[in-house]
N, C-alpha and C positions, 0 to 999 in steps of 0.2 A: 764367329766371334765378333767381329766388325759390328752385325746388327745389334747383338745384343747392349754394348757399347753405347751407340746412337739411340738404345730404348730406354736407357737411365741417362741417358741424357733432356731425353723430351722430357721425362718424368719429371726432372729437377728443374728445367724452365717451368712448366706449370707450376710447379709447387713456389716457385717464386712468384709467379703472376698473382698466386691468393696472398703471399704476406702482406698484414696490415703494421699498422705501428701502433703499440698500447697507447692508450688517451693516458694514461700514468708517468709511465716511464721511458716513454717514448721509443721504445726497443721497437724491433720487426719479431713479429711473432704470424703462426700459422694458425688460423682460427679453427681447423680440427682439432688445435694441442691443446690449447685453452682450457684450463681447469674450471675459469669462472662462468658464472649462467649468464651475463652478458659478452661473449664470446666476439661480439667483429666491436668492440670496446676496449676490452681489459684481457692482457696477456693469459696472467694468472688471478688466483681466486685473493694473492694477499694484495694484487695492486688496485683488485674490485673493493675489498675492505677497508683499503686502506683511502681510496679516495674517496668510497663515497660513507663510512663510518662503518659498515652495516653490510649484510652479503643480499643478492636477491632470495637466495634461497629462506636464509632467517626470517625474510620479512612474509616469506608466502606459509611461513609457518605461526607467525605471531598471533597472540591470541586478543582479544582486549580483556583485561581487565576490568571487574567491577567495582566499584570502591567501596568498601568495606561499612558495612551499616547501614546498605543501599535500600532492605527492606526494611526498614525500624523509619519511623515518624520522626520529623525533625524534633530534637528538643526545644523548650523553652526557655529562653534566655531566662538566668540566674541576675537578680539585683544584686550588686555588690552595696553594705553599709558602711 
């Protein structure tokens, strides 16, 4: 019983030795838990959102936009009388 003991225990020093501390909220968080895709960053996915506007994930899916009437010829300017 004794070792088993001593083997959550080494466990639990390692698992402290990874905590970082969120660029956000400045907590200690374990970067396996980490919901968001920049993970040794941002605890969770709302303090990735929340700092930087936006999640990495949205932006790897973003499309661009074409502006609308992209293939039609410029018009010609109208004289006003």
């Amino acid at each position: 019983m004794e070792e088993r003991a001593e083997d959550t225990k080494g466990q639990f020093n390692a698992e402290m030795t990874e905590m970082l501390r969120c660029k956000r909220c400045n907590l200690p968080y374990v970067s396996s838990r980490s919901t968001s895709a920049l993970r040794l960053t941002y605890c969770s996915l709302f303090c990735e959102l929340s700092d930087l506007g936006f999640s990495m994930d949205a932006l790897e899916h973003m499309q661009k936009n074409e502006p609308v009437g992209a293939d039609e010829a410029p018009k010609e300017p109208v004289a006003i009388d």
